[in-house]
N, C-alpha and C positions, 0 to 999 in steps of 0.2 A: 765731328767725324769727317775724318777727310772724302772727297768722291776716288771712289776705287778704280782698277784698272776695268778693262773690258771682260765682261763673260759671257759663255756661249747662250744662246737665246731661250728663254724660260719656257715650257708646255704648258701654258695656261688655257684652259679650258673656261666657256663662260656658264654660267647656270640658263638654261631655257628655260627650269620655271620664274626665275628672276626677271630673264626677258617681260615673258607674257605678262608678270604682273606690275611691269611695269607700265607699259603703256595707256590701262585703263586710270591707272593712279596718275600720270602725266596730263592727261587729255580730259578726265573728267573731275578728278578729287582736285586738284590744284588749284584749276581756273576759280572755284566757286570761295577758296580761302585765302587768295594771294593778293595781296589788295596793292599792288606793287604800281601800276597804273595810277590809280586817284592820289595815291601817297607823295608820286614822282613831281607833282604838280603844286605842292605844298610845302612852304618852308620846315627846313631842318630842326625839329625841335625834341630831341632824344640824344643826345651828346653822352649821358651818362652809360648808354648802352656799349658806347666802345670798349671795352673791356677785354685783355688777352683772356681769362679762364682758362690757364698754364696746365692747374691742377682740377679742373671741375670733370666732373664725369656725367653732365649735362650736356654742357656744350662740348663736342666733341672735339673739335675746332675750329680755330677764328683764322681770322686773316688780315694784314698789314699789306697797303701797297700806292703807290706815288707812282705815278706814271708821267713822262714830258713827250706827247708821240711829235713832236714837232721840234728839233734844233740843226741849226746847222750843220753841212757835213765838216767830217767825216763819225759824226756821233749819231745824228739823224732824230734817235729817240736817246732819251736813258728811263730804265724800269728800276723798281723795287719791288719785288714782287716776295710776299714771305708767306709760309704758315706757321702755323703752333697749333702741332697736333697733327694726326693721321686723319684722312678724310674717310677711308672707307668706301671711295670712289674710283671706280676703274681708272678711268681718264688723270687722277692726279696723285695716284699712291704709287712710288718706284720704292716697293720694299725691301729693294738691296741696300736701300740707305736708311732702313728702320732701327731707333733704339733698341735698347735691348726688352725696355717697355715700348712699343708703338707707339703707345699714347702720349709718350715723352718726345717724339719727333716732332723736329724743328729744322725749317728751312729757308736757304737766300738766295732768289737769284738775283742778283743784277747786273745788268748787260747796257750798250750800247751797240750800233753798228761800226765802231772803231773797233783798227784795229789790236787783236788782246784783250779787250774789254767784254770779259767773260766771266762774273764769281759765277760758280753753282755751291754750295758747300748746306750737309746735313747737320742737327747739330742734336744734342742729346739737355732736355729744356730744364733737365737737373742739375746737369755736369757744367755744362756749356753757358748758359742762355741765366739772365734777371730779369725777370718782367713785374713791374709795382701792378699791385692789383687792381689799382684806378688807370690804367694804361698812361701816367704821365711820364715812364719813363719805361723802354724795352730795350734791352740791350741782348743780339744773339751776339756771343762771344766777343771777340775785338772786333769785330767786322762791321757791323752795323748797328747804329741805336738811334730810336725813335723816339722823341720827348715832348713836351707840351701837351698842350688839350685844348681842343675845339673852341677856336677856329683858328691857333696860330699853332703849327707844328714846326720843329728841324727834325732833318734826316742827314745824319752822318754817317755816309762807309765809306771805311779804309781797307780796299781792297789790293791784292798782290800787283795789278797792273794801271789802276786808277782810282783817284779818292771821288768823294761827293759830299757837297756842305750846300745845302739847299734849306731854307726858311720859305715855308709856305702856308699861305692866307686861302683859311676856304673859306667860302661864299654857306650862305642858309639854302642854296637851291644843291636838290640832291634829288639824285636819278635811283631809284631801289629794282633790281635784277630780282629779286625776290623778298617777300616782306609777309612769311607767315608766323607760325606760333612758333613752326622749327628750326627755322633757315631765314636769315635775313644777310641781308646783301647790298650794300649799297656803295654811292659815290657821288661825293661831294666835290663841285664845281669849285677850282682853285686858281692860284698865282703862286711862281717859284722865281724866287729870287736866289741865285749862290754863286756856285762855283762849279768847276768840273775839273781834274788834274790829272795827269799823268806827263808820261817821261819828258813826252813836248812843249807843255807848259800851264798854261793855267788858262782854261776859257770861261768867260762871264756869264753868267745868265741870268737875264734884267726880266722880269713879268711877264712870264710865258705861262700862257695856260698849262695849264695841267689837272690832275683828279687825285683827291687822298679819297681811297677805298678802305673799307673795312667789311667785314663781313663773319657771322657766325652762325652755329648750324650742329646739329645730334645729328647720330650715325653711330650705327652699330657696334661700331670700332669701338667705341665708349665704354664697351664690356667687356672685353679680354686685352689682355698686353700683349699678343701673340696677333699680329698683321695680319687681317682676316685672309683668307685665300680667294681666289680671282672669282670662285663658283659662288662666295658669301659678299663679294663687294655687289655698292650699289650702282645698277649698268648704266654711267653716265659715261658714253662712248665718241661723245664728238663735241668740241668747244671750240667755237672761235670768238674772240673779244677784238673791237677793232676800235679805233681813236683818231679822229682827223678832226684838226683845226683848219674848219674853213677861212675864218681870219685872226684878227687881236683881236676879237673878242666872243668867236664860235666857235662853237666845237658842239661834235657830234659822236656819239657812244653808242656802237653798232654791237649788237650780239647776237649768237644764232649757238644755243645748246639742245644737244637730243639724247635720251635716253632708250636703248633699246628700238631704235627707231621713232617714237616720238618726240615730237617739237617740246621742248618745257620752256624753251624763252627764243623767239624772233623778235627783236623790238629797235628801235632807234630813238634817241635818246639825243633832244637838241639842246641845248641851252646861252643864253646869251650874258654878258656882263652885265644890260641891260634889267634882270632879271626876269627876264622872259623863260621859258620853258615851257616845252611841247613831247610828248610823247606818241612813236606812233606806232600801230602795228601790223600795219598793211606794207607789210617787209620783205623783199627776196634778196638770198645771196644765191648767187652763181658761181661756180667754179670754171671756166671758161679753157682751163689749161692744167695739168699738174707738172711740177718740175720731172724731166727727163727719169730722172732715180729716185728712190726713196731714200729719206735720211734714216740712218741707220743711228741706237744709241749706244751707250756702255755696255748694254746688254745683251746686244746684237738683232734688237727688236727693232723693224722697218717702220717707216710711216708714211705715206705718200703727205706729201705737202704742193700748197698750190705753187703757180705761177704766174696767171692771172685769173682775176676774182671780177666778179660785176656784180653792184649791190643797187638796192631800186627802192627809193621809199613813199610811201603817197596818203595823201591825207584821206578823211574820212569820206571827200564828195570823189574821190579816187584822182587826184590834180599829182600832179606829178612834184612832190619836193625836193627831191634829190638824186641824181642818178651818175655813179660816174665808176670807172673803169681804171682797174688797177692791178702794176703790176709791180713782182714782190721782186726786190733789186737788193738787197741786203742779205748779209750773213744771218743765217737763222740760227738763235743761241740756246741749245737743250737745259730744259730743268723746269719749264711750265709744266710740272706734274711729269707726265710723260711725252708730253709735246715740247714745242718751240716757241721763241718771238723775233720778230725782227720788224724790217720797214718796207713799205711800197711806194711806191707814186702812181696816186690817181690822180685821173683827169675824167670831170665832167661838167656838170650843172647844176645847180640851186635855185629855188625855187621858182623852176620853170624855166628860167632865161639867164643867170648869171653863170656868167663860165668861172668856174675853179679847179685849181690845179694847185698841188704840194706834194708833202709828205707825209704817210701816217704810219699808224704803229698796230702791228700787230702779232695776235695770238691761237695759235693753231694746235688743235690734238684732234688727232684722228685714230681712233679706236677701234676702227664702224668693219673694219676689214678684220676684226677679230687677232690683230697681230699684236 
Protein backbone atom coordinates (compact mmCIF):
# COMPACT_ATOMS: atom_id res chain seq x y z
CA UNK A 1 0.00 0.00 0.00
CA UNK A 2 1.61 3.04 -0.99
CA UNK A 3 1.67 6.23 1.92
CA UNK A 4 -1.08 8.54 0.85
CA UNK A 5 -1.32 12.17 0.24
CA UNK A 6 -2.04 14.53 3.32
CA UNK A 7 -5.70 14.72 5.03
CA UNK A 8 -7.44 16.93 7.18
CA UNK A 9 -6.71 16.06 10.90
CA UNK A 10 -8.90 13.11 12.60
CA UNK A 11 -11.51 13.94 15.93
CA UNK A 12 -10.23 11.39 17.89
CA UNK A 13 -11.60 11.19 21.19
CA UNK A 14 -9.77 9.11 24.00
CA UNK A 15 -11.74 6.78 26.44
CA UNK A 16 -11.43 8.06 30.27
CA UNK A 17 -12.58 4.93 31.42
CA UNK A 18 -9.59 3.40 29.57
CA UNK A 19 -7.43 6.12 31.13
CA UNK A 20 -8.42 5.31 34.67
CA UNK A 21 -8.00 1.70 34.29
CA UNK A 22 -5.10 2.05 33.12
CA UNK A 23 -2.94 3.35 35.48
CA UNK A 24 -3.69 0.93 38.52
CA UNK A 25 -2.77 -1.98 35.90
CA UNK A 26 0.65 -0.06 34.88
CA UNK A 27 1.76 0.81 38.50
CA UNK A 28 0.57 -2.30 40.40
CA UNK A 29 -0.45 -5.58 38.16
CA UNK A 30 2.80 -5.21 36.01
CA UNK A 31 5.52 -4.69 38.35
CA UNK A 32 4.70 -8.00 40.30
CA UNK A 33 4.59 -10.24 36.58
CA UNK A 34 7.31 -8.61 34.62
CA UNK A 35 10.41 -10.25 35.44
CA UNK A 36 12.15 -8.07 32.61
CA UNK A 37 14.95 -6.85 35.30
CA UNK A 38 16.34 -10.39 36.60
CA UNK A 39 15.86 -11.69 32.87
CA UNK A 40 18.08 -8.65 31.36
CA UNK A 41 21.09 -10.00 33.47
CA UNK A 42 20.95 -13.46 32.06
CA UNK A 43 22.14 -14.99 28.81
CA UNK A 44 19.94 -15.23 25.79
CA UNK A 45 18.35 -18.62 25.79
CA UNK A 46 14.78 -18.52 23.89
CA UNK A 47 15.77 -18.04 20.27
CA UNK A 48 12.87 -20.14 19.14
CA UNK A 49 10.53 -17.61 20.48
CA UNK A 50 11.24 -15.13 17.46
CA UNK A 51 8.59 -15.95 15.53
CA UNK A 52 6.63 -13.35 12.88
CA UNK A 53 2.84 -15.06 13.99
CA UNK A 54 1.54 -13.34 10.44
CA UNK A 55 -1.66 -15.24 10.94
CA UNK A 56 -2.04 -16.10 14.78
CA UNK A 57 -4.74 -14.47 16.51
CA UNK A 58 -2.86 -14.77 19.86
CA UNK A 59 -0.12 -12.92 19.20
CA UNK A 60 -1.53 -9.75 17.89
CA UNK A 61 1.67 -8.46 16.77
CA UNK A 62 5.36 -8.94 16.58
CA UNK A 63 8.13 -6.85 15.80
CA UNK A 64 11.51 -6.87 13.61
CA UNK A 65 14.15 -4.05 14.04
CA UNK A 66 18.13 -3.32 13.60
CA UNK A 67 19.13 -0.36 14.85
CA UNK A 68 23.15 1.30 13.98
CA UNK A 69 22.46 4.90 16.36
CA UNK A 70 26.16 5.57 15.71
CA UNK A 71 27.69 6.16 11.96
CA UNK A 72 29.26 8.63 10.42
CA UNK A 73 27.80 11.68 8.96
CA UNK A 74 25.83 12.56 6.79
CA UNK A 75 23.85 9.08 7.80
CA UNK A 76 24.50 9.47 11.59
CA UNK A 77 22.07 6.38 12.53
CA UNK A 78 20.33 3.88 10.02
CA UNK A 79 16.99 2.10 11.51
CA UNK A 80 14.83 -0.80 10.53
CA UNK A 81 12.24 -0.46 12.30
CA UNK A 82 8.90 -3.01 11.09
CA UNK A 83 5.64 -4.53 12.51
CA UNK A 84 3.41 -7.30 11.37
CA UNK A 85 0.12 -6.74 12.61
CA UNK A 86 -1.91 -3.83 14.23
CA UNK A 87 -0.94 -2.99 17.80
CA UNK A 88 -4.11 -1.75 19.03
CA UNK A 89 -2.05 1.16 20.63
CA UNK A 90 -2.54 4.72 20.59
CA UNK A 91 1.01 5.70 20.21
CA UNK A 92 1.68 3.31 17.11
CA UNK A 93 -1.47 2.54 15.12
CA UNK A 94 -1.87 5.32 11.87
CA UNK A 95 -5.09 3.65 10.59
CA UNK A 96 -5.11 5.52 7.44
CA UNK A 97 -2.63 2.85 6.45
CA UNK A 98 -4.72 -0.18 7.73
CA UNK A 99 -5.41 -3.30 5.50
CA UNK A 100 -8.53 -4.03 4.60
CA UNK A 101 -8.17 -6.79 7.52
CA UNK A 102 -6.12 -4.66 10.27
CA UNK A 103 -4.69 -7.56 11.40
CA UNK A 104 -3.13 -8.05 8.10
CA UNK A 105 -1.05 -4.75 8.43
CA UNK A 106 2.35 -4.58 7.89
CA UNK A 107 4.93 -1.96 8.04
CA UNK A 108 8.82 -0.46 7.16
CA UNK A 109 10.36 2.24 8.14
CA UNK A 110 13.82 2.83 7.37
CA UNK A 111 15.57 6.15 7.58
CA UNK A 112 18.79 7.69 8.02
CA UNK A 113 19.68 11.40 8.67
CA UNK A 114 20.95 11.68 5.01
CA UNK A 115 19.69 13.23 2.74
CA UNK A 116 16.37 11.42 0.99
CA UNK A 117 16.89 8.59 3.16
CA UNK A 118 13.27 8.05 4.12
CA UNK A 119 11.08 4.63 3.26
CA UNK A 120 7.83 4.82 5.27
CA UNK A 121 5.61 2.26 3.22
CA UNK A 122 2.36 -0.02 4.64
CA UNK A 123 1.98 -3.30 3.24
CA UNK A 124 -0.96 -5.72 3.30
CA UNK A 125 0.92 -9.33 4.98
CA UNK A 126 -1.32 -11.39 2.43
CA UNK A 127 -0.97 -9.45 -0.76
CA UNK A 128 2.38 -7.98 -0.08
CA UNK A 129 4.64 -9.55 2.63
CA UNK A 130 6.20 -13.77 3.06
CA UNK A 131 7.09 -14.44 6.41
CA UNK A 132 8.41 -18.57 7.05
CA UNK A 133 6.91 -19.54 10.07
CA UNK A 134 10.23 -20.13 12.00
CA UNK A 135 11.16 -16.45 11.08
CA UNK A 136 14.38 -17.70 8.95
CA UNK A 137 13.24 -15.83 6.24
CA UNK A 138 10.72 -12.39 6.09
CA UNK A 139 10.30 -10.68 3.31
CA UNK A 140 7.71 -7.22 3.23
CA UNK A 141 7.42 -6.90 -0.38
CA UNK A 142 10.60 -6.03 -2.50
CA UNK A 143 11.80 -3.67 -0.01
CA UNK A 144 12.99 -5.36 2.69
CA UNK A 145 13.99 -9.04 3.93
CA UNK A 146 15.08 -10.38 6.93
CA UNK A 147 16.87 -14.12 7.10
CA UNK A 148 18.84 -16.27 9.19
CA UNK A 149 18.43 -17.13 12.87
CA UNK A 150 19.91 -16.48 16.09
CA UNK A 151 22.77 -15.31 16.37
CA UNK A 152 23.71 -14.45 12.70
CA UNK A 153 21.04 -12.40 10.67
CA UNK A 154 21.12 -10.25 7.12
CA UNK A 155 18.93 -7.42 6.52
CA UNK A 156 18.47 -6.43 2.97
CA UNK A 157 16.46 -3.27 1.76
CA UNK A 158 16.30 -1.84 -1.45
CA UNK A 159 14.77 1.24 -1.02
CA UNK A 160 13.58 4.26 -3.68
CA UNK A 161 16.67 6.51 -2.43
CA UNK A 162 19.13 4.10 -0.76
CA UNK A 163 19.90 0.24 -0.46
CA UNK A 164 21.14 -1.74 2.86
CA UNK A 165 23.15 -5.12 3.12
CA UNK A 166 24.06 -5.47 6.58
CA UNK A 167 25.11 -9.14 8.31
CA UNK A 168 24.84 -8.99 11.92
CA UNK A 169 26.24 -10.97 14.87
CA UNK A 170 24.34 -11.00 18.23
CA UNK A 171 25.88 -11.60 21.36
CA UNK A 172 23.69 -14.04 24.36
CA UNK A 173 23.50 -10.71 26.30
CA UNK A 174 19.95 -9.22 25.85
CA UNK A 175 18.17 -6.37 27.49
CA UNK A 176 13.91 -7.36 27.83
CA UNK A 177 11.68 -3.86 27.90
CA UNK A 178 9.15 -6.19 28.94
CA UNK A 179 9.06 -9.98 29.56
CA UNK A 180 5.53 -11.20 30.78
CA UNK A 181 2.99 -13.92 29.70
CA UNK A 182 1.66 -11.26 27.16
CA UNK A 183 4.03 -8.82 25.77
CA UNK A 184 7.53 -9.69 25.57
CA UNK A 185 10.17 -7.30 24.32
CA UNK A 186 13.51 -7.58 23.87
CA UNK A 187 17.02 -6.75 22.36
CA UNK A 188 19.80 -8.45 21.75
CA UNK A 189 23.39 -6.74 21.91
CA UNK A 190 25.00 -6.96 18.28
CA UNK A 191 27.83 -6.15 15.41
CA UNK A 192 26.94 -5.08 11.71
CA UNK A 193 29.00 -5.46 9.21
CA UNK A 194 27.75 -4.39 5.33
CA UNK A 195 27.09 -1.61 3.30
CA UNK A 196 25.00 1.55 2.86
CA UNK A 197 24.22 2.87 -0.92
CA UNK A 198 22.77 5.44 -2.64
CA UNK A 199 23.20 8.01 -5.59
CA UNK A 200 26.90 9.00 -3.96
CA UNK A 201 28.21 5.77 -3.57
CA UNK A 202 28.82 3.09 -1.43
CA UNK A 203 29.82 3.59 2.37
CA UNK A 204 31.25 0.49 4.51
CA UNK A 205 30.37 -0.47 7.57
CA UNK A 206 32.99 -2.53 9.55
CA UNK A 207 31.72 -3.81 13.39
CA UNK A 208 29.66 -1.20 14.72
CA UNK A 209 27.52 -1.87 17.40
CA UNK A 210 24.09 -2.15 16.93
CA UNK A 211 20.79 -4.21 18.63
CA UNK A 212 18.48 -6.82 16.50
CA UNK A 213 15.01 -6.36 18.39
CA UNK A 214 12.15 -8.45 18.35
CA UNK A 215 9.20 -8.34 20.22
CA UNK A 216 5.52 -9.89 20.66
CA UNK A 217 2.39 -9.12 22.35
CA UNK A 218 -1.92 -9.80 22.46
CA UNK A 219 -4.07 -6.86 22.09
CA UNK A 220 -7.51 -6.52 21.50
CA UNK A 221 -7.11 -5.75 17.93
CA UNK A 222 -6.66 -9.74 17.60
CA UNK A 223 -10.55 -9.80 17.41
CA UNK A 224 -12.00 -7.81 14.86
CA UNK A 225 -10.56 -6.90 11.28
CA UNK A 226 -11.97 -3.50 11.63
CA UNK A 227 -8.94 -0.95 13.36
CA UNK A 228 -10.25 -0.53 16.78
CA UNK A 229 -11.24 3.19 17.14
CA UNK A 230 -9.13 5.62 19.30
CA UNK A 231 -11.88 5.23 22.59
CA UNK A 232 -11.17 1.11 22.29
CA UNK A 233 -7.21 1.35 21.68
CA UNK A 234 -4.79 0.66 24.52
CA UNK A 235 -3.69 4.35 25.93
CA UNK A 236 0.07 4.03 25.36
CA UNK A 237 0.43 7.80 24.83
CA UNK A 238 4.09 8.64 25.16
CA UNK A 239 7.34 6.55 23.96
CA UNK A 240 10.74 7.46 23.61
CA UNK A 241 13.53 4.77 22.87
CA UNK A 242 16.97 6.15 22.87
CA UNK A 243 20.64 4.36 21.72
CA UNK A 244 24.10 5.88 22.43
CA UNK A 245 27.36 4.09 22.06
CA UNK A 246 29.56 5.24 24.55
CA UNK A 247 32.52 3.66 22.75
CA UNK A 248 33.53 0.33 20.42
CA UNK A 249 32.42 -1.53 22.75
CA UNK A 250 29.29 0.22 24.97
CA UNK A 251 26.24 1.12 24.43
CA UNK A 252 23.41 2.04 26.41
CA UNK A 253 19.56 1.51 25.88
CA UNK A 254 17.60 4.33 27.40
CA UNK A 255 13.57 4.12 27.56
CA UNK A 256 10.87 6.05 29.08
CA UNK A 257 7.05 4.70 28.19
CA UNK A 258 3.60 5.94 29.83
CA UNK A 259 0.27 4.94 29.66
CA UNK A 260 -2.35 7.26 30.43
CA UNK A 261 0.04 9.01 32.60
CA UNK A 262 1.67 6.17 34.19
CA UNK A 263 5.39 5.21 34.01
CA UNK A 264 5.15 1.29 32.50
CA UNK A 265 8.98 1.31 31.69
CA UNK A 266 11.96 4.12 32.77
CA UNK A 267 15.06 1.91 32.74
CA UNK A 268 18.69 2.12 31.29
CA UNK A 269 20.04 -0.66 29.77
CA UNK A 270 24.21 -1.03 29.63
CA UNK A 271 25.92 -3.53 28.12
CA UNK A 272 29.54 -4.27 27.15
CA UNK A 273 31.44 -6.50 24.49
CA UNK A 274 33.01 -7.67 27.45
CA UNK A 275 29.92 -9.42 28.50
CA UNK A 276 29.06 -7.38 31.22
CA UNK A 277 25.68 -6.01 31.74
CA UNK A 278 23.85 -3.94 34.27
CA UNK A 279 20.41 -2.64 34.53
CA UNK A 280 19.26 0.27 36.16
CA UNK A 281 16.14 2.06 37.21
CA UNK A 282 16.86 5.05 39.16
CA UNK A 283 16.29 6.95 35.72
CA UNK A 284 15.20 10.47 34.71
CA UNK A 285 14.68 12.11 31.28
CA UNK A 286 14.19 15.80 30.98
CA UNK A 287 12.86 17.61 28.29
CA UNK A 288 14.96 20.79 28.70
CA UNK A 289 13.48 22.56 25.41
CA UNK A 290 10.94 21.53 22.72
CA UNK A 291 11.46 22.43 19.08
CA UNK A 292 9.97 25.99 18.19
CA UNK A 293 6.77 24.15 16.03
CA UNK A 294 5.27 20.96 16.10
CA UNK A 295 5.88 18.49 13.53
CA UNK A 296 2.85 18.04 11.76
CA UNK A 297 1.98 14.37 9.91
CA UNK A 298 -0.04 13.23 6.67
CA UNK A 299 -2.84 13.70 8.77
CA UNK A 300 -2.41 16.84 9.78
CA UNK A 301 -2.02 15.56 13.46
CA UNK A 302 0.78 17.94 15.63
CA UNK A 303 3.21 16.58 17.82
CA UNK A 304 5.52 18.59 19.77
CA UNK A 305 8.94 16.92 19.70
CA UNK A 306 12.03 17.79 21.78
CA UNK A 307 15.08 19.90 21.16
CA UNK A 308 17.16 19.30 24.03
CA UNK A 309 16.73 16.24 26.31
CA UNK A 310 18.82 15.62 29.86
CA UNK A 311 18.84 11.98 30.95
CA UNK A 312 20.43 10.90 34.52
CA UNK A 313 21.13 7.41 35.49
CA UNK A 314 22.36 6.23 39.12
CA UNK A 315 22.96 3.14 40.67
CA UNK A 316 21.43 1.53 43.61
CA UNK A 317 23.88 3.26 46.56
CA UNK A 318 22.44 6.54 44.19
CA UNK A 319 26.35 7.14 42.58
CA UNK A 320 25.85 8.91 39.61
CA UNK A 321 26.41 6.57 36.18
CA UNK A 322 25.63 8.65 33.61
CA UNK A 323 24.52 11.91 33.03
CA UNK A 324 24.74 13.99 29.80
CA UNK A 325 22.92 16.52 27.82
CA UNK A 326 21.62 16.27 24.32
CA UNK A 327 20.65 18.02 21.57
CA UNK A 328 18.43 16.65 18.61
CA UNK A 329 20.40 18.19 15.31
CA UNK A 330 18.90 15.75 12.69
CA UNK A 331 15.94 15.49 10.28
CA UNK A 332 13.13 13.72 12.22
CA UNK A 333 11.80 10.80 9.87
CA UNK A 334 7.71 9.96 10.46
CA UNK A 335 6.46 6.45 10.68
CA UNK A 336 7.57 5.31 14.39
CA UNK A 337 3.73 4.53 14.83
CA UNK A 338 2.68 7.89 14.96
CA UNK A 339 5.89 9.59 15.96
CA UNK A 340 9.46 10.13 14.66
CA UNK A 341 13.38 9.08 14.70
CA UNK A 342 16.27 10.83 14.18
CA UNK A 343 19.73 11.78 15.81
CA UNK A 344 21.22 14.09 18.77
CA UNK A 345 24.60 14.86 20.10
CA UNK A 346 25.12 14.38 23.56
CA UNK A 347 27.73 15.47 25.69
CA UNK A 348 28.36 14.27 29.27
CA UNK A 349 29.83 11.84 31.72
CA UNK A 350 30.18 8.12 32.70
CA UNK A 351 30.62 6.70 35.46
CA UNK A 352 31.18 9.65 37.44
CA UNK A 353 34.27 11.13 35.74
CA UNK A 354 34.70 10.14 32.04
CA UNK A 355 33.76 12.67 29.65
CA UNK A 356 31.70 11.51 26.58
CA UNK A 357 30.47 12.92 23.63
CA UNK A 358 28.93 11.46 20.18
CA UNK A 359 25.97 10.69 18.49
CA UNK A 360 22.76 8.71 19.27
CA UNK A 361 19.64 7.72 17.95
CA UNK A 362 16.46 8.43 18.76
CA UNK A 363 12.56 7.72 19.13
CA UNK A 364 9.94 9.99 20.03
CA UNK A 365 5.83 9.80 20.18
CA UNK A 366 4.12 12.10 21.98
CA UNK A 367 0.49 11.41 22.39
CA UNK A 368 0.07 12.89 26.07
CA UNK A 369 -1.49 16.26 24.44
CA UNK A 370 -4.33 14.26 23.34
CA UNK A 371 -3.41 15.31 19.54
Amino acid sequence: MEHPTALPQATDRRSRILDRLARPIVEAVLPRIDSRVVDSTRPFRAPEMMRPHAESRRWAWTHYGVFLPALPGPHRYLNTMTFIGATGALAFDNDYLAADDARDTATVLSSTAAEGHHHYRAYDTGRDCSFADDGSRLDWGRDLSITGAYPHFHVRGQYDDFDVSLDIRATDQVSWFVRTPFYDHLSLFATATGTLTDKTGTVAIDQTLCTFEYARCMSPQAMTAQALPTQRKLPVDFFTYQIVNLDSSTQVLLTEVRAAGAVACLLAHVRCLDGTTRVYDDVSMTVLSYQPEPLVDPRGRPMRVPQQLRWRVRDAAGAQILTFDAEVDSPLRYGHGRGYVGAYTYRGTWQGHRSVTGSGYLEWIDCESGQ
